[in-house]
N, C-alpha and C positions, 0 to 999 in steps of 0.2 A: 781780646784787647791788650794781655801781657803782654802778648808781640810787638807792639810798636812801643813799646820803655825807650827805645836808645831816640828816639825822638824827642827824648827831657818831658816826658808829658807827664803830669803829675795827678795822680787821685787825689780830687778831694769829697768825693759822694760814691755811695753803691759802690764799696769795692767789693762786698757780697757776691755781686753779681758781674763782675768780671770775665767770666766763660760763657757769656751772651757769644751767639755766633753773630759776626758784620756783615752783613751781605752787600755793604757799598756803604759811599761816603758821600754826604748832601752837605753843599755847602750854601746858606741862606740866612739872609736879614732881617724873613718878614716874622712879625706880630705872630703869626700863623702859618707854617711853613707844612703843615700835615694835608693839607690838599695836592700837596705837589712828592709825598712819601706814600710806600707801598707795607713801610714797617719793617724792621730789621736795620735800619741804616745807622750811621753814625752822624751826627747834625753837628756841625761846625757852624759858630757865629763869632762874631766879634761883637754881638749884643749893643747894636747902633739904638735900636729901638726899645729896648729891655730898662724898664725901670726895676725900681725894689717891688710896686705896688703889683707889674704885669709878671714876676717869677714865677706865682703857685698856680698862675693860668697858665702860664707857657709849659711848665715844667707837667701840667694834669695832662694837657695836648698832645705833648707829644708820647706819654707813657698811654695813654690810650689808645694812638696810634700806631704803636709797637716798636717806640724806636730804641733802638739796642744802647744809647748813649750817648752824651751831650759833652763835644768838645769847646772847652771859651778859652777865646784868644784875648792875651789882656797886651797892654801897652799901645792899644789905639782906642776904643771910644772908652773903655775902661781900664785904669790901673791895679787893680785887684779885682777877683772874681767876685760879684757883688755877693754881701753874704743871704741874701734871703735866699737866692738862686740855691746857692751851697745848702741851706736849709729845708727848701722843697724838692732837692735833688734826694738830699739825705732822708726823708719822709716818704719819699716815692721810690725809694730802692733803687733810682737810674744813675747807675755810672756818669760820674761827672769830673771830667778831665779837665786841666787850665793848661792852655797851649803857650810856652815863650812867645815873644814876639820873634824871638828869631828861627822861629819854627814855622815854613809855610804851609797856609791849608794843602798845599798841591802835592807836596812832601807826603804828606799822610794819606792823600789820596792815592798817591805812589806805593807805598807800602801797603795802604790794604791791598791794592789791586794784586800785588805780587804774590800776598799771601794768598791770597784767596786762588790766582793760577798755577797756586805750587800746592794749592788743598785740593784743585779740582784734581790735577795731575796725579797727585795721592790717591785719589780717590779712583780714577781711571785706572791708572796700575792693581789697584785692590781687584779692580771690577776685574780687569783680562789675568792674573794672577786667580781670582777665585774661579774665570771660566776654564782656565788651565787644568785645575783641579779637578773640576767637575768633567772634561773630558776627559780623564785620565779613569777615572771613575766609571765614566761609561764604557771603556775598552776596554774594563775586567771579566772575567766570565759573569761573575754577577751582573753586568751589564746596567740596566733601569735599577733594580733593588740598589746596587752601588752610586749608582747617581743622588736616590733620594736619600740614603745613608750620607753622603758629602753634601747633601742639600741642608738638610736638616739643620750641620755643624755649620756651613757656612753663613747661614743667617740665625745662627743662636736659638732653634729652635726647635717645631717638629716641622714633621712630614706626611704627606699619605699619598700612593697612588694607586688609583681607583679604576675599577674595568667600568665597561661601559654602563651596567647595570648600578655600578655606586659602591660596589663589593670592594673592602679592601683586599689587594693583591701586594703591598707590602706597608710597611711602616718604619718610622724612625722615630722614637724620643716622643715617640703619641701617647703613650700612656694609656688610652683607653681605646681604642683605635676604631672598631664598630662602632660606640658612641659619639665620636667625632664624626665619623662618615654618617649616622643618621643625623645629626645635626646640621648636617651639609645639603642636605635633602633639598631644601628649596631653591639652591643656589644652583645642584646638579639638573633642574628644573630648567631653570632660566638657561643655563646654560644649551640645552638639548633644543629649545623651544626655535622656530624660524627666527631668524633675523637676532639669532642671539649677540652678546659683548663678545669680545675675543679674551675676556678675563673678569671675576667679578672678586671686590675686594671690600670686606667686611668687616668692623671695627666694633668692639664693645670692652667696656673696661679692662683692660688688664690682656687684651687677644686680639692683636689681630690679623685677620688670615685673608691668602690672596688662593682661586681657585681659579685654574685654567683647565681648557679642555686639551684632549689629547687627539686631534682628527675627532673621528667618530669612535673609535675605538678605546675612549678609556678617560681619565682626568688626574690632575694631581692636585694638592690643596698645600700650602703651610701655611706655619702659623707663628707667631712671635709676641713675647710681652709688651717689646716695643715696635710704634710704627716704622712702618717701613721705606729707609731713605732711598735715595734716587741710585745708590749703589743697592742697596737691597732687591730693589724692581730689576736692574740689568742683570742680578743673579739671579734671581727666580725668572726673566725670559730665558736667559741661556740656558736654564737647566729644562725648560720648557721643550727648546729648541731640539735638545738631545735625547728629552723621553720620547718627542712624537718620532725621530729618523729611528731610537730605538724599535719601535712598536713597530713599524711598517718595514725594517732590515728584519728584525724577528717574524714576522708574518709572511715574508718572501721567503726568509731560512727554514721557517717550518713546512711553507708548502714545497719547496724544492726536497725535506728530507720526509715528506709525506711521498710525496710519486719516487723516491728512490726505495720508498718501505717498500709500496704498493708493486715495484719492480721484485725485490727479493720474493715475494711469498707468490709471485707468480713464479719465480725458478726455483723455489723448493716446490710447488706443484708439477710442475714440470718433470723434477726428478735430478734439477741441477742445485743440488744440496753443498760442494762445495764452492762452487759460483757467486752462490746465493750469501755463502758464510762470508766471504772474502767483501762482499759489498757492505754486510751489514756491521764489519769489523773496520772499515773506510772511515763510517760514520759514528764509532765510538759503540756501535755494536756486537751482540755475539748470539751465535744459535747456542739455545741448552744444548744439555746432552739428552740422548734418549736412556730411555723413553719418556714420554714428554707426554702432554694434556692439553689438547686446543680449548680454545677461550674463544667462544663468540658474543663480544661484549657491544650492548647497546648505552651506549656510557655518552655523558656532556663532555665528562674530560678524560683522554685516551690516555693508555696507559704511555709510558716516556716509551717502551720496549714494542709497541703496539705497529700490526701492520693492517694499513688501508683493507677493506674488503667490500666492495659496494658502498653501503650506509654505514656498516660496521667496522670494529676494530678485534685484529686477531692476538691475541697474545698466544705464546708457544713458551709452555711452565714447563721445569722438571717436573716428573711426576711425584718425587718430594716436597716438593714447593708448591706444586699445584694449589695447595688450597690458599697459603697464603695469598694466590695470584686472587682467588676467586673472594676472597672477603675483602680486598683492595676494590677489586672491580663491583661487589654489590654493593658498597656505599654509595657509589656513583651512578647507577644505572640497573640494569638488567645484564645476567648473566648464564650464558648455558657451556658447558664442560663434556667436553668428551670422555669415553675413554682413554684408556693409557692405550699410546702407539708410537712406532716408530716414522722414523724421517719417508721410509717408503709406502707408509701407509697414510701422510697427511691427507690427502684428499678424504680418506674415508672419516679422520678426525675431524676434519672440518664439516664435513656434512652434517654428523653427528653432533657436531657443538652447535651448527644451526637450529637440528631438529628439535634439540636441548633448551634452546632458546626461547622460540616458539610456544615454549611450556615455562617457562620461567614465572617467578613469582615471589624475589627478585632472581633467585638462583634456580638453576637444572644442572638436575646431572644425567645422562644419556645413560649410564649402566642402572642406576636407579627406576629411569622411564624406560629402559628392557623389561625387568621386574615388575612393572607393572602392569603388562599386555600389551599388545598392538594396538588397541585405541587410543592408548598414552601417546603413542609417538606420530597421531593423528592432529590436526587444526579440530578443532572443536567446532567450528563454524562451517568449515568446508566437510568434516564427517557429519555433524547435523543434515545439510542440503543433501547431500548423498542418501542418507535413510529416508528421509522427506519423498526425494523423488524416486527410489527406486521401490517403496512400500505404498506410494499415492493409491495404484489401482484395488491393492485390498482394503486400504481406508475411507476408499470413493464404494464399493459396493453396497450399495445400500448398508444396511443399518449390523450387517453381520462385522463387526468386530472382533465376534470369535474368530474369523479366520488369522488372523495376527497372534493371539496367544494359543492357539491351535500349531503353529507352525514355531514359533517360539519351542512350545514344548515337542515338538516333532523334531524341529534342531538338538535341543536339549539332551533326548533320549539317544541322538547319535541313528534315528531313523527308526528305533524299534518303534512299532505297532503296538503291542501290550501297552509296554510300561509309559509310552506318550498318553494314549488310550485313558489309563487306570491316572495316572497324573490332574488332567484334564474334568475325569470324572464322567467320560462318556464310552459309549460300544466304539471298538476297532473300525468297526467298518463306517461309521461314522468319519470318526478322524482320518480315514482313507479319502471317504464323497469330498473333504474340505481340503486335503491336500493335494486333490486333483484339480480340484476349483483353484487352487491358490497358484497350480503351477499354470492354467491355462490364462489364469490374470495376469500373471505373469513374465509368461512366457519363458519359462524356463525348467530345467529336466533337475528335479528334486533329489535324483539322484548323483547330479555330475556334483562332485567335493569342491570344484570352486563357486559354484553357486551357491551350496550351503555355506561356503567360507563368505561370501558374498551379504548372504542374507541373513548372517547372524549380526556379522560387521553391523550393518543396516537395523536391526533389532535394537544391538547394544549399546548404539550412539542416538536412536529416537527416542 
C-alpha cells in the first residue's frame, strides 16, 4: 500500500500492517459490501451510508472477510473521516486510508492495477530466469544431481530425488535424507497407485513439500519453511520437467553405451584387442594392462567399467587391482574371479570367472576351486543327478547296498584286491563276486580309467 503515497493518501489506522499484498481495488456504498469480495481487496467508499453507530460492524465485516484495507473518501457525504471508523479501524489492525477529494477512486484503481502487472511481470521474469538456471544446471555433467542442487537454492530449501523404489539417489540441504524419504512413504504410494495426481503437496507446521513423480522411473520431493507461491510451483514444474527428459536421455545414453560394451568384449574375444581398445577409449574408456583377472559379476548395479555378457557383467582388473575389483562387486551381488591371464587367453578367463561364479558365496576364485578337486568346479545339482542316475541300478538291487561301499573301496584301493578286500573286512574273492555284479549292473569294464574316473565322480557327489 506504500506504493500509491503520491496519490496524497494518508494513514490514519493499521499502519502496522501496511505490507498487506492488494490483490484489487472494490469500490462500494453498501452497509455490507463482503458478499460481493473474495478478500485481499482494497475497499473504497465515500461512507454514504456509514454512521458513527454502523463503524465497529462495517469495520468487524470486512476484517473477517480478509480485506487488505479501507480507503474513505472525505469532502462528499463526509468532511472528515468519521472518528469511530478511525477508532475500529485502529482496534482491528486494517489499514485505513482518507482519500482527498481531489483524488479519484479510478486513479487508485489505476495504480493498483499497474502495480500489480509490473509485480506479475517480476514475478514471471524470476520464474524464466530461475528456469534459465535450472537448465544450465541440467547440462552439467552432474546433470539431475545438478538440477536438484539448483533446485533446492532456488526455492530456499531442500531437495531429494528418488528412484523408483523411494531410495534416495541424491540430496540437497535434506539434512537427514533417508528419513525424509521414509516419511514420504505414503505419498510415494499414492503416487504409484492407478489413476494417481500428477503431484501431491503436503503442509504441516513449519514444512511444506511438493512430491512429483518422475515417469515410472523415479520421483523428486522439496520442501520449504514457507508455502509455496505460484512462482515457487512454476519452478518446481520446470525442474520437474528436466529430471523426467534427464532420466529417459540417461537411460537411452546408457543403453546405447551398454550395446557398445557388449560390442568391445566381443572383439577382445575375438582376438581384436586393439579394435576393441580404441572403442572403449571413444567412450571414456580403457583396457588394463595385462595381466588382468575376469570378473563375472551377478551384481543390481554394474560396475561404470563393466561389459554386457548375457545376464552378466564382465569386468577386466589388473591383476594388482583385481581384488579391490572384487570387494566393489561383492557388496552388490555375487561374484566369481579367474585366474591371472593375458588379453589372448580371455576366453579361457572368462569361462573360469563363470565356473567361479556358479560357486560363489558371495565371492569365488577359480584358482582356489582348482585346489579343491574337480567336484568344486562341478554344479552341485547337476553333479548330484549325475551320481543318482548313473549308481540307480546298484541302489535298486535289492537290499545289497554293500555293493556301493564294496566298490567305493575297490576305487579307493586304486583296484587292488587285498587291501579293498582287508578294508571292507571280507575274503578277496568275495569282493571279486560283487565287483562282477556291480560291473554287469552296470554295464561297464571296471577296468577302463574312465569309468573308474566316472564312478568315483558319481560316489563323491551322492
Amino acid at each position: 500500500m506504500t506504493a500509491i503515497t503520491p496519490l496524497h493518501l494518508e494513514v490514519l489506522a493499521g499502519s502496522e500492517a501496511l505490507d498487506r499484498k492488494v490483490r484489487w481495488v472494490a469500490v462500494s456504498e453498501l452497509e455490507d459490501p463482503t458478499p460481493f469480495l473474495e478478500g485481499g481487496e482494497l475497499v473504497l467508499t465515500t461512507g454514504m451510508r456509514l454512521n458513527a453507530e454502523g463503524a465497529l460492524p462495517y469495520v468487524s465485516r470486512l476484517v473477517a472477510r480478509g480485506v487488505t484495507g479501507l480507503g474513505f473518501a472525505v469532502g462528499l457525504g463526509h468532511e472528515d473521516v468519521p472518528p469511530a471508523l478511525v477508532e475500529a479501524a485502529a482496534d482491528a489492525g486494517l489499514p485505513l486510508v482518507e482519500v482527498p477529494r481531489d483524488t479519484p477512486f479510478i486513479a487508485i484503481g489505476k495504480a493498483v492495477s499497474e502495480l500489480l502487472a509490473a509485480e506479475q511481470y517480476e514475478e514471471i521474469s524470476r520464474a524464466f530466469a530461475a528456469q534459465g538456471r535450472l537448465t544450465r544446471a541440467a547440462l552439467q555433467p552432474e546433470g539431475m544431481n545438478a538440477v536438484i542442487e539448483r533446485l533446492a537454492r532456488e526455492i530456499d530449501g531442500w531437495a531429494l530425488l528418488l528412484d523408483a523404489a523411494g531410495a534416495v539417489r541424491h540430496a540437497a540441504r535434506a539434512g537427514r535424507p533417508s528419513a525424509r524419504a521414509r516419511a514420504l512413504e505414503p505419498e510415494l504410494a499414492r503416487l504409484r497407485a492407478p489413476g494417481a495426481p500428477s503431484s501431491i503437496a503436503v503442509s504441516t507446521p513449519g514444512d511444506h513439500v511438493i512430491v512429483q513423480p518422475l515417469g515410472r522411473r523415479g520421483f523428486f520431493a522439496v520442501g520449504s519453511v514457507r508455502p509455496f507461491t505460484p512462482i515457487g510451483h512454476t519452478i518446481v514444474n520446470a525442474a520437474g520437467s528436466l529430471l523426467t527428459l534427464g532420466l529417459e536421455q540417461g537411460r537411452e545414453q546408457r543403453a546405447a553405451d551398454l550395446r557398445v560394451r557388449a560390442a568391445v568384449l566381443r572383439l577382445l574375444l575375438t582376438g581384436e584387442t586393439a579394435a576393441a581398445g580404441e572403442i572403449l577409449a571413444a567412450i571414456g574408456g580403457e583396457l588394463p594392462a595385462e595381466p588382468l583377472v575376469v570378473l563375472a559379476c551377478d551384481t543390481d548395479e554394474p560396475a561404470a567399467q563393466g561389459l554386457p555378457y548375457g545376464g552378466l557383467t564382465v569386468v577386466l582388473a589388473r591383476a594388482d587391482e583385481a581384488e579391490d575389483a572384487i570387494a566393489w562387486a561383492a557388496g552388490r551381488g555375487r561374484v566369481g574371479a579367474s585366474g591371472s591371464v593375458g588379453y589372448a587367453e580371455l576366453a579361457v578367463g572368462l569361462d573360469q570367472a563363470e565356473r567361479a561364479l556358479a560357486s560363489a558365496a558371495p565371492v569365488a576364485r577359480f584358482p582356489e576351486l582348482a585346489g579343491q578337486g574337480l567336484l568344486s568346479l562341478l554344479d552341485p545339482a547337476a553333479a548330484a543327478a549325475f551320481s543318482a542316475a548313473l549308481l540307480a541300478p546298484l541302489r535298486e538291487y535289492g537290499s545289497r547296498a554293500d555293493l556301493i561301499e564294496s566298490l567305493r573301496a575297490y576305487l579307493a584301493c586304486n583296484g587292488h584286491w587285498d587291501a579293498a578286500a582287508q578294508r571292507l573286512g571280507v575274503h578277496r574273492h568275495t569282493l571279486r563276486y560283487r565287483m562282477k555284479r556291480v560291473s554287469e549292473l552296470l554295464g561297464r569294464d571296471l577296468d577302463d580309467p574312465a569309468a573308474r574316473a566316472e564312478l568315483w565322480i558319481a560316489l563323491s557327489a551322492g
